[in-house]
Backbone as JSON, one array per atom type, in Angstrom:
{
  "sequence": "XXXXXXXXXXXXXXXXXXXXXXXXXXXXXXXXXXXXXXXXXXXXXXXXXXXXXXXXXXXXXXXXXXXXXXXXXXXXXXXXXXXXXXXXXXXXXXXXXXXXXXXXXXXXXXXXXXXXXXXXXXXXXXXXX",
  "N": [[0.41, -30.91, 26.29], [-0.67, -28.7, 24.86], [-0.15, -26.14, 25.93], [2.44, -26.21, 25.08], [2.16, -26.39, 22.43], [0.85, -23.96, 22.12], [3.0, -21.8, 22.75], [5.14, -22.19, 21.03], [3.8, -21.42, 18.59], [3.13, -18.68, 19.72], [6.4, -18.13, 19.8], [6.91, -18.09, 17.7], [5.43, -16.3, 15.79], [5.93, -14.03, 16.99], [8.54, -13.73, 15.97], [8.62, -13.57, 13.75], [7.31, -10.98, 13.54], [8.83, -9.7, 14.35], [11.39, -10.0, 12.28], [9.94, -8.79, 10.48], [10.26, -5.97, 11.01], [12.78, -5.2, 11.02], [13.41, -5.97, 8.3], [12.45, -3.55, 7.53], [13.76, -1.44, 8.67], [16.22, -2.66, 7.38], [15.6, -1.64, 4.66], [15.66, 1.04, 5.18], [18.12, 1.36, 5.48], [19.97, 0.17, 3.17], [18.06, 2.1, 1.83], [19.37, 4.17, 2.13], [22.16, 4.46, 1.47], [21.53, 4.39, -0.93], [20.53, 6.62, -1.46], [22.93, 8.13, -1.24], [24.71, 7.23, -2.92], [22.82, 7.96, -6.16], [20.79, 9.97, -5.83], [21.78, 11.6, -3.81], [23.32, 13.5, -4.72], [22.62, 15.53, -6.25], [20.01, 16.08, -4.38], [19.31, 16.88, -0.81], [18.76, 15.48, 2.13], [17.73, 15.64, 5.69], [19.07, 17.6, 9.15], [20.55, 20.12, 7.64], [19.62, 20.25, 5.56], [19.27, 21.71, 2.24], [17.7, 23.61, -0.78], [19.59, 22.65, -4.1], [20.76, 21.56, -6.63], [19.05, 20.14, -6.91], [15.8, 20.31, -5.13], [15.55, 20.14, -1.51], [14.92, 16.81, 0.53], [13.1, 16.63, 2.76], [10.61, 15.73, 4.51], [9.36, 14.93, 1.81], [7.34, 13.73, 1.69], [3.71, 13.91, 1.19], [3.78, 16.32, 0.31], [3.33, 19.13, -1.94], [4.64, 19.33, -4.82], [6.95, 21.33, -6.18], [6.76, 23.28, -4.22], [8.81, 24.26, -2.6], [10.32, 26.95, -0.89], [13.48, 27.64, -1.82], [14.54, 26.76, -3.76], [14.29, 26.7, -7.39], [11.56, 25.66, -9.16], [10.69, 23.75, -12.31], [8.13, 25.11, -14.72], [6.89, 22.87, -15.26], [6.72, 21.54, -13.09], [6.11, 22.73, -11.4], [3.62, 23.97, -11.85], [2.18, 21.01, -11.76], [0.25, 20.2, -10.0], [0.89, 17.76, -8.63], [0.76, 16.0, -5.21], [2.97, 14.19, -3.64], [2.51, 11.66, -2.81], [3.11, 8.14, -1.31], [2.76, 6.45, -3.32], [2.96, 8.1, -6.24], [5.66, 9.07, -5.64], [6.43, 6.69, -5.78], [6.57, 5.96, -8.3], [6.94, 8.38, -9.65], [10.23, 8.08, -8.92], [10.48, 5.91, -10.54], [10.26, 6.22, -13.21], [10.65, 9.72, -14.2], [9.75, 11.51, -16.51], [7.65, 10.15, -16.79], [5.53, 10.66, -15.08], [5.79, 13.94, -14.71], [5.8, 15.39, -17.21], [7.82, 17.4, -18.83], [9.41, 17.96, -16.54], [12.99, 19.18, -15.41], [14.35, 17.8, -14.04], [17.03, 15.51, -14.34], [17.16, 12.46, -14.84], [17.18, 9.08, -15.59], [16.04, 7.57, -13.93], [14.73, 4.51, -11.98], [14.15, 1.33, -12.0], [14.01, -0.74, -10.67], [11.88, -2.86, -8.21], [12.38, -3.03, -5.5], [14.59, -1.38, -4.92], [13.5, 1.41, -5.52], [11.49, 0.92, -2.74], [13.29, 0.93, -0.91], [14.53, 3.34, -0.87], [12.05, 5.17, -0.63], [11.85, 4.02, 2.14], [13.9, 5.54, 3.11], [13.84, 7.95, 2.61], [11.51, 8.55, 4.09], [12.11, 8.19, 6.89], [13.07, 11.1, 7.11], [10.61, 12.68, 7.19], [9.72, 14.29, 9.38], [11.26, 16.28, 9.54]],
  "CA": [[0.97, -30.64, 24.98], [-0.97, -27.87, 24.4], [0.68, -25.34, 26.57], [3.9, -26.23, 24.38], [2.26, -25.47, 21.05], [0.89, -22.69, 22.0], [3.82, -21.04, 22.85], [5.72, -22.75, 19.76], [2.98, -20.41, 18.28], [3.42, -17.65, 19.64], [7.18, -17.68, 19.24], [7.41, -18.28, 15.77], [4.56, -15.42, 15.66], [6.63, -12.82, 17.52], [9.58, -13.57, 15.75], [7.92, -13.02, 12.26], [6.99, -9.91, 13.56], [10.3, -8.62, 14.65], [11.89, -9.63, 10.88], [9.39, -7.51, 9.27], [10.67, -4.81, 11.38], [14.31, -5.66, 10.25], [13.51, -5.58, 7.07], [12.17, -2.48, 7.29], [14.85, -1.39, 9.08], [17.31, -2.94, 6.69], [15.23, -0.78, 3.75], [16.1, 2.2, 5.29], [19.72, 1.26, 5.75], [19.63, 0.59, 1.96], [18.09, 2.95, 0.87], [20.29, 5.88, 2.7], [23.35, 4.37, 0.41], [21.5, 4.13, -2.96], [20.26, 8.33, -1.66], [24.12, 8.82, -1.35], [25.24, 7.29, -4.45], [22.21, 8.05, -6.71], [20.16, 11.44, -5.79], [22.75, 12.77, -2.84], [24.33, 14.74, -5.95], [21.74, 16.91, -6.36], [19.3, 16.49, -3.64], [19.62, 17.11, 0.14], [18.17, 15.52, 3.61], [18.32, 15.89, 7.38], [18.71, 18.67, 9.56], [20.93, 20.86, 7.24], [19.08, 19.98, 3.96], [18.48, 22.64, 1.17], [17.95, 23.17, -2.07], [20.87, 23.15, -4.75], [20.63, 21.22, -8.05], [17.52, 19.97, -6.89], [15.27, 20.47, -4.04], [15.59, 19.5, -0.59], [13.61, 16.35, 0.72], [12.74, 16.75, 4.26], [8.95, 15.65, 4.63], [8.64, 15.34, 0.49], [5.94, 12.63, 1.24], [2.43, 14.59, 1.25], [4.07, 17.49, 0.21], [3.33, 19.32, -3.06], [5.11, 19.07, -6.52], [7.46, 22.33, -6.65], [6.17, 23.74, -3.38], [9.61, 24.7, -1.35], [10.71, 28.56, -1.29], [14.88, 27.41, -1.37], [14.58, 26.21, -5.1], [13.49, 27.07, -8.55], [11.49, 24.62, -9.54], [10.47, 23.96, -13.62], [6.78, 25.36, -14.8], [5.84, 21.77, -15.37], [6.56, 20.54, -11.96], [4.91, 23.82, -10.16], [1.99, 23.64, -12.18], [1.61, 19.63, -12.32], [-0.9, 19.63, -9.36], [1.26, 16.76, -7.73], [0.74, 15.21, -4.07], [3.32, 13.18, -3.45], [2.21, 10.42, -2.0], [4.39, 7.48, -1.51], [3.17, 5.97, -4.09], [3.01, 8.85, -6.66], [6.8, 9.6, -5.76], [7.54, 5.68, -6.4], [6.12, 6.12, -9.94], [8.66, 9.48, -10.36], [11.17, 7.63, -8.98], [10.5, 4.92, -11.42], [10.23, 7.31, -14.63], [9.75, 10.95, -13.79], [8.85, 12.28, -17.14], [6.11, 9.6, -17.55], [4.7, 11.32, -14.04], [5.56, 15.37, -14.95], [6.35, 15.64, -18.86], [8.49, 18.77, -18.85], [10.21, 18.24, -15.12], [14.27, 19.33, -15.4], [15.03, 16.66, -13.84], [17.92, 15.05, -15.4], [17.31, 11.19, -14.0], [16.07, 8.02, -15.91], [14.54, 6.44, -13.3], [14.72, 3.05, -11.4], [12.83, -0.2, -12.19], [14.08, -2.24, -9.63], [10.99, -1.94, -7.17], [13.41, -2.59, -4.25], [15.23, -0.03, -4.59], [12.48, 2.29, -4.72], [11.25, 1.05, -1.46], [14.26, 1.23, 0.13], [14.79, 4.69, -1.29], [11.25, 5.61, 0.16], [11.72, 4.02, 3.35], [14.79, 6.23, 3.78], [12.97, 9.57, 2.88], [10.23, 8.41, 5.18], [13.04, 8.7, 8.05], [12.7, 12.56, 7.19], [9.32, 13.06, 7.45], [9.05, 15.12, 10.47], [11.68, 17.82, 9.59]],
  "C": [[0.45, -29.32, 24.42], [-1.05, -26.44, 24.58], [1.98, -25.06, 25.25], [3.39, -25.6, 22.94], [1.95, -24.06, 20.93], [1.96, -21.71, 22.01], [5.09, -21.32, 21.93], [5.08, -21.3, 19.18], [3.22, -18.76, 18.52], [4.95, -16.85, 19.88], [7.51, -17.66, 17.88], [6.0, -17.31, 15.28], [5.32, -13.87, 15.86], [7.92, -13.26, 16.43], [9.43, -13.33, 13.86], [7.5, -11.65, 12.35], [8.15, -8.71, 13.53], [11.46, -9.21, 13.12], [11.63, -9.28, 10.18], [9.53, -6.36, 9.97], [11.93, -4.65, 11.16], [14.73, -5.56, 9.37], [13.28, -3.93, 7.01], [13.09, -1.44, 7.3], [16.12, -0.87, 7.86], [16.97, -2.13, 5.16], [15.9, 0.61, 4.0], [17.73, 2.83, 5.55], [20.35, 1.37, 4.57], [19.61, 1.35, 0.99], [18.76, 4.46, 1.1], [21.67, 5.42, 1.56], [22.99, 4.35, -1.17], [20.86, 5.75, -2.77], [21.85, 8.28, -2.06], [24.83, 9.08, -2.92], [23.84, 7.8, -6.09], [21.39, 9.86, -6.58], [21.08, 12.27, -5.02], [23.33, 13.97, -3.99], [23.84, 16.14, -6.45], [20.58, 17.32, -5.24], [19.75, 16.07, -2.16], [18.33, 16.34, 0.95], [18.53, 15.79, 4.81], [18.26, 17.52, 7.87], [19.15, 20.09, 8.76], [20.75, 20.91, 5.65], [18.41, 21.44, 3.58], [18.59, 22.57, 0.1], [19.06, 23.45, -2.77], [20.43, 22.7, -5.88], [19.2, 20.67, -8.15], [17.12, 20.3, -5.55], [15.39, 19.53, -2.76], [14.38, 18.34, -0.43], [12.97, 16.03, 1.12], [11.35, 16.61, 4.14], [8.41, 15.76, 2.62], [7.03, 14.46, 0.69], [4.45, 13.71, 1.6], [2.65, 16.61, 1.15], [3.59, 18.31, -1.41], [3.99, 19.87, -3.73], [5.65, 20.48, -6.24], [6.95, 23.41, -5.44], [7.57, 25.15, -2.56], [10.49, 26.13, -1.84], [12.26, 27.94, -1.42], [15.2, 26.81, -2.74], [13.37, 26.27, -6.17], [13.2, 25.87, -9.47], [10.95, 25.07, -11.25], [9.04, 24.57, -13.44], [6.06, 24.03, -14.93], [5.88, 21.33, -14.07], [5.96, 21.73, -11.27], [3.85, 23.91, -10.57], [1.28, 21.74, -12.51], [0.34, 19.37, -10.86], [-0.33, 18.68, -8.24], [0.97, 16.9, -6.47], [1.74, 14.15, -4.16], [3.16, 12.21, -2.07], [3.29, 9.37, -1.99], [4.15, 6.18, -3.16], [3.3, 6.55, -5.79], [4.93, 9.18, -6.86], [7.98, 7.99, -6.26], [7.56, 5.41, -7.89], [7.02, 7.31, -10.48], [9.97, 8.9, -10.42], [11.55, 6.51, -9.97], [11.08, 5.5, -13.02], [9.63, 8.72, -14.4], [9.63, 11.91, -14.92], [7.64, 11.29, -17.37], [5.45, 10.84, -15.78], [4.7, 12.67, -14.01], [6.85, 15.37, -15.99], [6.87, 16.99, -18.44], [9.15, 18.81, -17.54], [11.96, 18.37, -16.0], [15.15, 18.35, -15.11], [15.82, 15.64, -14.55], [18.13, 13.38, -14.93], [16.56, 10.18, -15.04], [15.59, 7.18, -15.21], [15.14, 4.64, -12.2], [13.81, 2.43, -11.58], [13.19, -1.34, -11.88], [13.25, -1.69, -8.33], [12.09, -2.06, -5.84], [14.08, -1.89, -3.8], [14.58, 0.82, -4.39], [11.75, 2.05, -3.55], [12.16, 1.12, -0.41], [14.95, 2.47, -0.16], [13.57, 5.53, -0.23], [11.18, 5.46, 1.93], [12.85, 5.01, 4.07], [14.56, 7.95, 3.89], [11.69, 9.46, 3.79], [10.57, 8.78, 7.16], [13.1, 10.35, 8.15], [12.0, 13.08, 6.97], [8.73, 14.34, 8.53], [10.26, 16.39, 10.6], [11.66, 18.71, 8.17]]
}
């Protein structure tokens, strides 16, 4: 019998593992349709991303606040110091004048956390260009 649970065990182990990769997954599936309809309008990803109404946002995670030569960013967001971190950029995305008073940015925000993680997990997909 104890052949059988074990391996009871360690399918219902593996298979908990592979629906938190699904989800994850399914975040980044997500959150590529709430970029399209929500930021796509002004901001850009992928290989042919630049700036226009706002800045491109190819690798924004550990990037800094008003950094990218291809857009003029405000004086409050080039001098705010920022790191965005991921969780720094889920707090802009939440309310981004409580995180840089004076940004241009014309957005009130999201305060459904799900969305912001499935927003982040989809800029996390363009991390490495």
């Amino acid at each position: 019998m104890k052949p059988l649970a074990l391996l009871t065990f360690a399918m219902i182990l593996n298979a908990g593992l592979y629906s938190g990769m699904a989800a994850a997954a399914g975040g980044a599936e997500a959150g590529a349709k709430l970029f399209t309809k929500t930021c796509g309008g002004c901001h850009s990803v992928g290989e042919n991303a630049r700036g226009s109404f706002g800045p491109q946002l190819n690798g924004v995670i550990g990037r800094t606040a008003g950094s990218t030569a291809d857009y003029q960013y405000s004086e409050a967001m080039k001098n705010s110091g920022v790191v965005w971190t991921r969780e720094k950029l889920a707090a802009y995305i939440e309310s981004p004048k409580k995180v840089i008073s004076g940004t241009r940015m014309i957005f009130w925000g999201i305060s459904d956390q799900e969305k912001i993680d499935n927003l982040l997990a989809y800029l996390e997909t363009f991390q490495g260009q």
